[in-house]
Residue, then its C-alpha position, 0 to 999 in steps of 0.5 A: x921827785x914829783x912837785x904838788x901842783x898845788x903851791x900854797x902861801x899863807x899870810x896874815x891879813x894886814x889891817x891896811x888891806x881893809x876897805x871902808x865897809x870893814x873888810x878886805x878890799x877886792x882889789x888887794x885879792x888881785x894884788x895877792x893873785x899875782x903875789x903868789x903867782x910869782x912866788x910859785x914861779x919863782x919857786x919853780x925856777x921860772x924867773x932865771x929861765x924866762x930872763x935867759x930868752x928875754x921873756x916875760x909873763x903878762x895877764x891877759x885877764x883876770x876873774x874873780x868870785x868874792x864868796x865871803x868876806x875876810x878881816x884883819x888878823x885872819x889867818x889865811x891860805x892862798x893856793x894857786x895851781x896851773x890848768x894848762x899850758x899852751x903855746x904863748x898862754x897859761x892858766x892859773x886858778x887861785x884859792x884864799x881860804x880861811x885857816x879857822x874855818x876852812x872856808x873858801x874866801x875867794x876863787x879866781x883865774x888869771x889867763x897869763x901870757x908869755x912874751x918878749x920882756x922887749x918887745x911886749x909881743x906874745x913869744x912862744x913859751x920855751x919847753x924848759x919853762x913849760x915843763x916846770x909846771x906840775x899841771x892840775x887840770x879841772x876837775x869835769 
């Protein structure tokens, strides 16, 4: 069975999510990164494994582009997928779009690190969770 490397959530912008310029706020986008980020790991199996070797995963950054503005009610699709994988790090990109248009809100990339959930130390990632993730590198 092959895995789409590409996990997809969709949500409703919620009305707390608005700033005072009326629309959503910027920092809601990293919350949201990493909300689907831990749903596609999760729905990956990732979770139960990385507890069993004491691990657990960091951001050692984040980057964004705000391309358009998104409002409450609006319909919209996160998409997030993994470039690589390497010895204690991983990339992951993200995609917000908006389901009426199909317009791209927001780009991003977390660099995420794997390490001891003790203590805090970068811990080499353990195959069987390497393995869980379908890769979809960059396009060149």
């Amino acid at each position: 069975m092959t895995v789409n490397p590409v996990y997809v959530y969709q949500f409703t912008i919620p009305s707390d999510a608005i700033d005072e310029n009326g629309h959503v706020n910027n920092v809601r986008y990293v919350q949201w990164m990493q909300d689907v980020a831990t749903r596609h790991y999760e729905s990956l199996g990732g979770i139960p494994i990385a507890m069993s070797v004491g691990g657990t995963w960091v951001v050692r950054s984040h980057h964004i582009d705000y391309l358009r503005p998104a409002f409450a009610g609006e319909e919209i699709e996160a998409r997030t997928w993994i470039v690589d994988v390497h010895r204690v790090r991983s990339l992951r990109r993200y995609e917000f779009v908006r389901k009426s248009d199909g317009q791209v809100l927001v780009k991003g990339a977390t660099d995420w690190v794997f390490v001891d959930a003790k203590t805090g130390r970068p811990m080499a990632l353990p195959p069987e969770i390497g393995q869980l993730f379908p890769l979809q590198p960059d396009e060149k």
